[in-house]
Backbone as a chain_set.jsonl record, in Angstrom:
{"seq": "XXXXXXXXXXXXXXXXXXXXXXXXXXXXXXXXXXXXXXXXXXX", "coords": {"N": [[-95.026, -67.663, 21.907], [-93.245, -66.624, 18.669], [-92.27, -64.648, 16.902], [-90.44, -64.243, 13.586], [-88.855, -63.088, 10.998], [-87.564, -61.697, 7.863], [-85.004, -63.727, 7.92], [-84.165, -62.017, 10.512], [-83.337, -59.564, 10.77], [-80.866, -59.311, 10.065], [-79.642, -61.192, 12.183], [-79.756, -63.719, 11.682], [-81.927, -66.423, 11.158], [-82.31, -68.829, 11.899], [-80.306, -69.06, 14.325], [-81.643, -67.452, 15.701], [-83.969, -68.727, 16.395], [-83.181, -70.786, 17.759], [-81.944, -69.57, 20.265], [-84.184, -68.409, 21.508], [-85.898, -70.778, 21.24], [-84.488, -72.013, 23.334], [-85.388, -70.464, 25.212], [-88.008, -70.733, 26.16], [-89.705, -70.409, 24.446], [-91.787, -72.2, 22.175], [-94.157, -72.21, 19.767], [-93.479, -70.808, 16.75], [-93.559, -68.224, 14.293], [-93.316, -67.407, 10.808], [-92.999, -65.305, 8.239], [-92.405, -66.0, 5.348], [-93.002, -69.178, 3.436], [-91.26, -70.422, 2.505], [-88.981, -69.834, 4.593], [-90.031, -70.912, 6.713], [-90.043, -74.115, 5.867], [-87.387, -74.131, 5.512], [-86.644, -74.053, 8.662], [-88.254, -76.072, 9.579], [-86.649, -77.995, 8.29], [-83.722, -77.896, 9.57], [-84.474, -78.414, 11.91]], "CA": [[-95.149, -67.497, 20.49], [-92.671, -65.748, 18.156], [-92.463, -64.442, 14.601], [-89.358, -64.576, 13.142], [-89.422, -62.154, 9.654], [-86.526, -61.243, 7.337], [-83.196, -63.436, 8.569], [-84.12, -61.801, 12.094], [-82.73, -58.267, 10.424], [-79.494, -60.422, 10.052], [-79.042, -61.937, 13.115], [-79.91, -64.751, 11.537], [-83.405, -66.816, 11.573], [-81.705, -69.885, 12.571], [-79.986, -68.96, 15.653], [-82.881, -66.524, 16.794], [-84.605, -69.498, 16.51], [-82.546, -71.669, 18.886], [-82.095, -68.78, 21.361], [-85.839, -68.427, 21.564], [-85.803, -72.007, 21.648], [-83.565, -71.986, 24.828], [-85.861, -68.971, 26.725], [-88.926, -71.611, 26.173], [-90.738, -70.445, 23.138], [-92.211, -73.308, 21.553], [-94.354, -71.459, 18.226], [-92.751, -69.687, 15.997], [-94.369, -67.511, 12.431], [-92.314, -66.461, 9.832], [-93.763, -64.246, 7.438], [-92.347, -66.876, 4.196], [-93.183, -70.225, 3.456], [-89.693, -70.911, 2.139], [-88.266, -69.46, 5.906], [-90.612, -72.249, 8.038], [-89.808, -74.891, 5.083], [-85.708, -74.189, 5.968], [-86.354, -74.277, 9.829], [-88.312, -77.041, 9.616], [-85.655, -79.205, 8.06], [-82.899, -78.126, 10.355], [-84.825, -79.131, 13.503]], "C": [[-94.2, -66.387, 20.055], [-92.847, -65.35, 16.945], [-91.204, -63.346, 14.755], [-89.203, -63.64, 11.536], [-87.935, -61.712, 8.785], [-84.892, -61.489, 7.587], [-83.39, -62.667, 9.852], [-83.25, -60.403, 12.098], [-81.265, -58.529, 10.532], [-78.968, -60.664, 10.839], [-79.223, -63.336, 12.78], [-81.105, -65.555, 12.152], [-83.154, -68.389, 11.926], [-81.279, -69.838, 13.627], [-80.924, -67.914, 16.132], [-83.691, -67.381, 17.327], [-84.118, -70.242, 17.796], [-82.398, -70.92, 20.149], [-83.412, -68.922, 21.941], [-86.726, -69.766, 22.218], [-85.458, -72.494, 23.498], [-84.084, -71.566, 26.236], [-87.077, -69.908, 26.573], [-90.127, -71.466, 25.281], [-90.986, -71.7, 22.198], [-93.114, -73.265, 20.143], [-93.605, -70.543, 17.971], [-93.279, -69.458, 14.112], [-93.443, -66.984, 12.12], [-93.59, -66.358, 8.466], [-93.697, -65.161, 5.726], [-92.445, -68.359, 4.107], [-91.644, -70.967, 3.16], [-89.093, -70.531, 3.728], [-89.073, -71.258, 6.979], [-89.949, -73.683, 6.786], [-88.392, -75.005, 5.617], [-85.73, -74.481, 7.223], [-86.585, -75.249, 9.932], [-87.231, -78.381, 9.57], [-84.331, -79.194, 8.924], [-83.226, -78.264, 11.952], [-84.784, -80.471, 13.892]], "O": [[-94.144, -65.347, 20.713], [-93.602, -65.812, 16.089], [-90.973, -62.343, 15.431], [-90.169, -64.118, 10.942], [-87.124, -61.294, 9.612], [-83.951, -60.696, 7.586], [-82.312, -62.751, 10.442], [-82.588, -60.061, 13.078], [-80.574, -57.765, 11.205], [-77.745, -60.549, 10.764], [-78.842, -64.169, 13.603], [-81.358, -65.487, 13.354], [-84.151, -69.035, 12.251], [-81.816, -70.694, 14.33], [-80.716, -67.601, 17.304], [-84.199, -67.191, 18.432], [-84.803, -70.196, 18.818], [-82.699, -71.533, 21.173], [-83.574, -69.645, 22.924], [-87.609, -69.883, 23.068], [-86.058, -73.07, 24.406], [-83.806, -71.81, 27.41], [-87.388, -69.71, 27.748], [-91.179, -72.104, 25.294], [-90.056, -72.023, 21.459], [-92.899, -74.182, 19.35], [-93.136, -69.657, 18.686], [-93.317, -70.223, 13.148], [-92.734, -66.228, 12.784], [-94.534, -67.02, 8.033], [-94.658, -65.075, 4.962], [-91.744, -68.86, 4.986], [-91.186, -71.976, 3.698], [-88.497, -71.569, 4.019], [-88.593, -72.209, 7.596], [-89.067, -74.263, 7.42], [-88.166, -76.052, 6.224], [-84.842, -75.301, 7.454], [-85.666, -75.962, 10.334], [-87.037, -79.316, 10.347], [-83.765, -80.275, 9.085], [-82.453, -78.227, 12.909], [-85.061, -80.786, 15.049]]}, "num_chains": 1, "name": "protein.A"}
């Protein structure tokens, strides 16, 4: 499980995501409904 909060302090909440992705995290919380709404659609 991760949580994901603010763009990832601008590393970006898209590729933190996919990294994260990569190391075998499978949940992930973000703190805005608009942030999971954007990941969602680019998965």
């Amino acid at each position: 499980m991760s949580v994901i909060k603010g763009d990832a302090y601008g590393h970006g909440i898209q590729e933190c995501m996919e990294i994260l992705k990569k190391s075998g995290c499978r949940h992930f919380y973000v703190a805005r409904l608009e942030d999971a709404i954007n990941l969602r659609k680019k998965e």
